[in-house]
Steps between C-alpha positions, in 0.01 A plus 500: 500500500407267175869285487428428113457901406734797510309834596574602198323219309214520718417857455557429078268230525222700646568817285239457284191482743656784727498700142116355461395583845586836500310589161188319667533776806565785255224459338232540784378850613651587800133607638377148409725298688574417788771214422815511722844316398331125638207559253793537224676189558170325528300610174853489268809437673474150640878370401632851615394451813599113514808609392576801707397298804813327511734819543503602866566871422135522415219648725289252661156423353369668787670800467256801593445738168369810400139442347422676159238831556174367401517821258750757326687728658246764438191356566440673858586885326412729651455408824863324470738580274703243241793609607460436827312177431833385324754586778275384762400144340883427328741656715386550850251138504825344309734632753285347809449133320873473377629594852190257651671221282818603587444415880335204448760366282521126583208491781160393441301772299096460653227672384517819524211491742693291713799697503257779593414390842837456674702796295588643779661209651679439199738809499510861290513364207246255479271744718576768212570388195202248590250726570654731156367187313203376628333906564565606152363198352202538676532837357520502150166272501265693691535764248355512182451777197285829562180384296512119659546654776128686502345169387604241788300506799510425869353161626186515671732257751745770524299823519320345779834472688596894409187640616528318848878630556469816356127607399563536126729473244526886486633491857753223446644664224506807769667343786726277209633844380581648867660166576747548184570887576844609562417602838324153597775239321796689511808398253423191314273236498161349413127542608237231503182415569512125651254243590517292871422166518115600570524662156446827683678805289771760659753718392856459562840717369879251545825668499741428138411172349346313824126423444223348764607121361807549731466331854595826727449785273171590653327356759333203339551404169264647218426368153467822258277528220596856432821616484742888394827543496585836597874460450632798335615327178133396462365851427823744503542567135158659441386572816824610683438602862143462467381156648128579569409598140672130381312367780151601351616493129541084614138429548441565123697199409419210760325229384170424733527170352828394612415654868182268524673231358766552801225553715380150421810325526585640835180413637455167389840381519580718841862577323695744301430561137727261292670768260706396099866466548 
């Protein structure tokens, strides 16, 4: 606590450049950026954040946060709906990062990569508000708009790797879309396709928010390049009951790109993919 300022006088002081700050943010197109509440305070809001530092009510710097979608709410219709987009991204990722904060409140706040590997040691909520926040991040930017979508291409690095563990892409996408059937990952969770530390490709489906980062999950730990949640609040508002048609609507939205670029990372760094947030 600053001895020579009352709260009050602190927040007046800094009034002006919160005001500033927030007209900068509102003025950028939510597909165009990818700025999170620490790009705020460092582009305009310098004395907020020098100010607000000294009030110990406040969030850590580290806090974890929701990252922006890297387009609108509609971009991925109609494969997903806007709607569901909305829930999913501001009330359900929302709910998992407040609640991750929330148990880390006054303990050390790693990277989320970090926190990753020994979730499981670290209790239920770490484990699942943890993996919440770290799976749907990797979410949101594997996916991106309908007609992108047709243009980005797999790596010759990474189709290499799919045609060794599975013959073809065709065939991935096959044994991808058993793996995520009702009758395969029953209730909710995710399916993935993961690298080993050879780089070699597999496919893998963890129970609620768990994911192959998790020491004890599965029976090594995997890095995923490729990853759907099949979570009933990810599909239930246009698709209902119907998982497999959601399943194969998916493919028509992930960016090859991103995958290869996951790809890469995984294999040269023999580690998870670091996600926004």
């Amino acid at each position: 606590m600053i001895k020579s300022l009352s709260l009050f006088s602190l927040l007046a002081g800094t009034a002006t450049a919160w005001t500033s700050s927030l007209s900068m943010k509102a003025d950028i197109p939510v597909a165009s950026t990818t700025s999170s509440r620490r790009d705020l305070f460092a582009k305009g809001g310098a004395a907020v954040a020098a100010g607000l530092a000294a009030v110990t009510t406040i969030a850590p710097a580290n806090a974890y946060e929701v990252p922006d979608l890297l387009y609108p709410f509609e971009a991925l219709e109609p494969s997903i709906d806007a709607p569901t987009m909305k829930i999913h991204h501001d009330k359900h990722h929302a709910t998992y990062v407040a609640n991750l904060n929330k148990a880390l409140e006054g303990k050390p706040q790693p990277p989320i990569l970090d926190l990753m590997a020994n979730a499981l040691e670290a209790g239920p909520a770490v484990r699942n508000n943890g993996g919440g926040h770290y799976n749907h991040a990797f979410f949101w930017d594997e996916m991106t708009t309908p007609d992108k979508s047709k243009k980005t291409q797999v790596s010759k690095q990474l189709e290499s790797a799919i045609n060794k563990a599975f013959g073809s892409m065709d065939e991935m996408k096959k044994q991808f879309e058993a793996r995520a059937a009702p009758g395969a990952l029953f209730g909710s969770g995710w399916v993935w396709v993961v690298a080993d530390n050879n780089g070699d490709l597999k496919l893998v489906g963890t129970p609620n928010q768990d994911n192959p980062l998790m020491k004890g999950v599965l029976d090594s730990i995997y890095f995923p390049i490729l990853g759907l949640d099949v979570w009933e609040h990810a599909y239930y508002l246009k698709y209902q009951n119907r998982r497999p048609e959601y399943v194969s609507a998916w493919w028509n939205v992930v960016d090859w790109n991103k995958v290869s670029d996951n790809y890469d990372v995984v294999v040269k760094n023999h580690a998870g993919v670091p996600v926004r947030g």
